[in-house]
N, C-alpha and C positions, 0 to 999 in steps of 0.2 A: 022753322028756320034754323034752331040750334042742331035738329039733327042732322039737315041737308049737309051744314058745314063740317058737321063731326064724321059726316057721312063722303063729303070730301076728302078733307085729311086724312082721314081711309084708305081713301080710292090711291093716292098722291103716294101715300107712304108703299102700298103693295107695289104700283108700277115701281118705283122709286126701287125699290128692294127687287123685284124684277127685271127691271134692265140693269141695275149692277150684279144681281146675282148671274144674267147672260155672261154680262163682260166681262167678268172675274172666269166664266167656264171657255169663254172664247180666247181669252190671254193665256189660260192655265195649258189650255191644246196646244196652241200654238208653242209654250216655253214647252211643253212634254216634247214636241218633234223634233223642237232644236237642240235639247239634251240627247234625245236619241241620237241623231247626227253629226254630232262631236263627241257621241261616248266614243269613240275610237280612239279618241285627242284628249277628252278631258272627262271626267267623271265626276259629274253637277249632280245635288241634290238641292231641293227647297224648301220652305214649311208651305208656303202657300201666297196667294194672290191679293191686294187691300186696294184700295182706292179711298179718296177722300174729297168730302164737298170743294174741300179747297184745290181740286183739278190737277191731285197727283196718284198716279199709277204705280204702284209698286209691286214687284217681287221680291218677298222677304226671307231671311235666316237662309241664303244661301251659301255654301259648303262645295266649294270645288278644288279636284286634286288633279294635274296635269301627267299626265302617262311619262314614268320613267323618273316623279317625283314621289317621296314620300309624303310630304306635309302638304298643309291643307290651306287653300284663303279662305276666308270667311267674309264673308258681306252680310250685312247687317239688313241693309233691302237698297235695292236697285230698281230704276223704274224711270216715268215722265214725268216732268211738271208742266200745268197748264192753268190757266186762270181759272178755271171751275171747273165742276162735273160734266155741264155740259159740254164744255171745248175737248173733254175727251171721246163723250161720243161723237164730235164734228171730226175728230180723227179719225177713230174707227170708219165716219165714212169716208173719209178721203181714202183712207187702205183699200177700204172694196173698191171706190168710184175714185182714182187717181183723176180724172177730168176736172173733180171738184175744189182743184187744191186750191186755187185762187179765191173762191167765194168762201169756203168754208175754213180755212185755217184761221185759228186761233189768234187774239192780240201776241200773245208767246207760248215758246213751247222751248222745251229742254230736256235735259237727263241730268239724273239725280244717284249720285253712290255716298250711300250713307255708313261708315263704320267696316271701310275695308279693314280688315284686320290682318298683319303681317307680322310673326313672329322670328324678330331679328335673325335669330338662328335655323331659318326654315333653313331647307336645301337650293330653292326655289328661290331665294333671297340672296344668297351666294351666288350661284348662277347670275341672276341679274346683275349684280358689280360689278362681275367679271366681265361680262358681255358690255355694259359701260364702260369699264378702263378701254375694251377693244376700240369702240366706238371712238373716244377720246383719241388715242393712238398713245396710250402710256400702259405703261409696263405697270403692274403691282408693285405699291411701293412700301417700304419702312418708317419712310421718312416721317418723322414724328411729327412734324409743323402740319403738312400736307395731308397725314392720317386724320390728326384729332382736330384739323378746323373744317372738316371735308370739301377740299380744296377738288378732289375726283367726286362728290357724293361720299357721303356718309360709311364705312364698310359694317360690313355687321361686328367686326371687333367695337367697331368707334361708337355704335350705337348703343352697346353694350358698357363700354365705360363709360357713356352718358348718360347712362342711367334707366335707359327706356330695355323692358325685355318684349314689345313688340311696337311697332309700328300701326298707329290708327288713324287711317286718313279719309277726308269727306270730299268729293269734289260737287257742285250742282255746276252747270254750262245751262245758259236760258240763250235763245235769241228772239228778239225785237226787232218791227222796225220802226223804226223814228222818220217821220218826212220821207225824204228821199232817199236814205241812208239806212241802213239798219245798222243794231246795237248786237256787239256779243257781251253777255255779261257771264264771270266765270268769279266763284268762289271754291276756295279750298280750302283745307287744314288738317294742320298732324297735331293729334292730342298730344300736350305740355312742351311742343317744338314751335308752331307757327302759324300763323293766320295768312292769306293772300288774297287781294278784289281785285278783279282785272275788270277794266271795262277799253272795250274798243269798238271803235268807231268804224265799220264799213261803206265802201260807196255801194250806191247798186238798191235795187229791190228784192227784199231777200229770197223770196221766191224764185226769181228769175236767178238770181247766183249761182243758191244751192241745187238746182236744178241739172245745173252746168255738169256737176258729178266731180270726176278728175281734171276735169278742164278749165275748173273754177281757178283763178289765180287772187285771189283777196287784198282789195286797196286799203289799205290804212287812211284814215281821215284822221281820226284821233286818238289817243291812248292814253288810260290811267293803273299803274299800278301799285296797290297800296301793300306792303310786308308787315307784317305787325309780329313783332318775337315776343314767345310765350314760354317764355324761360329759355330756349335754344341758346343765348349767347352766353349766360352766366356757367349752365351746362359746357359749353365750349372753353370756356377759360380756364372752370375748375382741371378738366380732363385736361386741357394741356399743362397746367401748371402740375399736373402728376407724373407727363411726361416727360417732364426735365424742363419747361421752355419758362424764361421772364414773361414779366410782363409785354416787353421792347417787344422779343419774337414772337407773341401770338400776338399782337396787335398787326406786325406785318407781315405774320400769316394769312392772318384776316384779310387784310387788303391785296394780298396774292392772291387768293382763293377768288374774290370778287374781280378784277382786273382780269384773272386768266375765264372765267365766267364768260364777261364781255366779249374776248376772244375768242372764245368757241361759237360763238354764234354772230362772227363778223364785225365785231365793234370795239374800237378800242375808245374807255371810256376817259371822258376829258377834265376839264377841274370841276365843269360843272354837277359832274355826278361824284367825281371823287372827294372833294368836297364834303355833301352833306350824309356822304356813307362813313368817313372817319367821324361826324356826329352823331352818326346811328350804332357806332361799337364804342364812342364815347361815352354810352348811357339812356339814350333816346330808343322808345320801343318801337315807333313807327320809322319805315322809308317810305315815301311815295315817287316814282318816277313816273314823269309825264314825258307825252312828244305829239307835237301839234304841228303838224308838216303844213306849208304854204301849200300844197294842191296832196290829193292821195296818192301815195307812195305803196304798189307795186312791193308784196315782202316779198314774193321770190325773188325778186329782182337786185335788191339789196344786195346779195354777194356779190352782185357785179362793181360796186363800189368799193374804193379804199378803204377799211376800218376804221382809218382814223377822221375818214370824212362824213360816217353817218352819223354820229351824235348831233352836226351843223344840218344834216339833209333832213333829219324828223326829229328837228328843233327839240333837242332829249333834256331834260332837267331834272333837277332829284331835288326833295325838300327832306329831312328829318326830323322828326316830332317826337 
């Protein structure tokens, strides 16, 4: 009897080590084709392929340089998450057998970037802010207030007197569905700048949504998001207070930079949030904002309302802890 079992666990461990040693040479092909395919565009290297019982897929130590840049991103590994080993081979077959996506998708499934690495002073990084300010519609500015609270995003001067000489950040994206609804769940963070949970609430069956492609328009039901600062504001004080500013003017810088925030993305915020955000530069490390809309609220649709009317349409609140 003791051999049978020893003679199981055997059996268990070789398959076991054989169908990930497939799936690691099935992922590795497939990343080789897509590197080929964009060498034109961008020149990816990798160390190789991991997976783990706890149902994530990775590709790791990748090294990419975009044509016409010098410098290099770094990703530390990028990949899937899934609730176990197994729900990544129910992926694999839903790729071959798309028919199957209904019976065989996962409780969740996500993507995971772990330790993107961004070296303030890339080229590639400059680039980027500029292409932001355009975005924005501002000009590059001097302005001391507006530079060192990054009221445009952060420039690489600002990030540099802040102390950081690159930029490390993680994002995971999971989605769920709950009932009748599904969950997006989104974590982020920049190492010794900030922490961010985003959880929202969609209507719909998630299948059926994301299916839709470009045609998906996404209903808000519910929304929590929590900021957690990890040194960023003390950072921000010292650096302005080297800029010439009091206390008075980075404190309403502060609240420019957040205010004009809301504004770029159609909102113009009201006591209720402005409020416990002058709590949250008074000392407090947490902001959370919530918005719990009386039926789903339609985000494209949003800009069709006055700014100063959405904070009352997805009932918006802020707490700071």
């Amino acid at each position: 009897m003791k051999n049978a079992i020893i003679f199981v666990l055997i059996l268990g461990a070789l398959v076991f080590a054989g169908t990930k040693w497939h799936m690691h040479r099935k992922v590795g092909d497939s990343v080789d084709i897509a590197v080929l395919m964009v060498a034109p565009f961008v020149e990816i290297t990798y160390e190789g392929v991991s997976s783990t019982l706890s149902g994530q897929l990775t590709v790791d130590g990748v090294r990419a340089r975009v044509t016409g840049f010098k410098d290099e991103i770094v990703i530390d590994r990028i990949g899937i998450d899934t609730p176990n080993f197994l729900s990544l081979l129910k992926l694999a077959d839903i790729a071959s057998n798309p028919s199957a996506i209904a019976s065989d998708m996962p409780e969740y499934f996500g993507f995971i970037a772990e330790g993107v690495r961004m070296p303030v002073n890339a080229d590639y990084f400059r680039e980027m802010y500029q292409l932001k300010l355009a975005a924005l519609g501002v000009a590059d500015t001097d302005d001391a207030a507006a530079e060192c609270v990054g009221k445009y995003g952060f420039s690489p001067k600002a990030l540099a007197g802040l102390g950081y000489s690159e930029q490390v950040v993680s994002v995971a994206v999971i989605f769920r569905q709950q009932g009748s609804r599904f969950v997006l769940d989104v974590s982020s963070s920049a190492d010794q700048m900030w922490e961010v949970d985003m959880q929202m609430t969609l209507a719909g069956d998630l299948v059926t949504e994301l299916s839709k492609g470009s045609a998906y328009r996404p209903r808000m039901s519910d929304l929590r998001i929590e900021y957690a600062d990890r040194s960023l504001n003390n950072r921000v004080r010292k650096y302005c207070a080297s800029r010439g500013l009091s206390e008075e003017e980075i404190f309403a810088a502060q609240m420019d930079a957040f205010e004009f925030m809301g504004q770029a993305n159609g909102i113009v915020f009201d006591d209720y949030m402005i409020g416990p955000y002058k709590e949250f530069l008074g000392g407090k490390t947490s902001f959370v904002i919530t918005a719990k809309p009386s039926e789903p609220v339609t985000l494209s649709q949003l800009k069709l309302y006055k700014p100063a009317d959405v904070p009352a349409l997805l009932d918006l609140t802020a707490t700071a802890m």
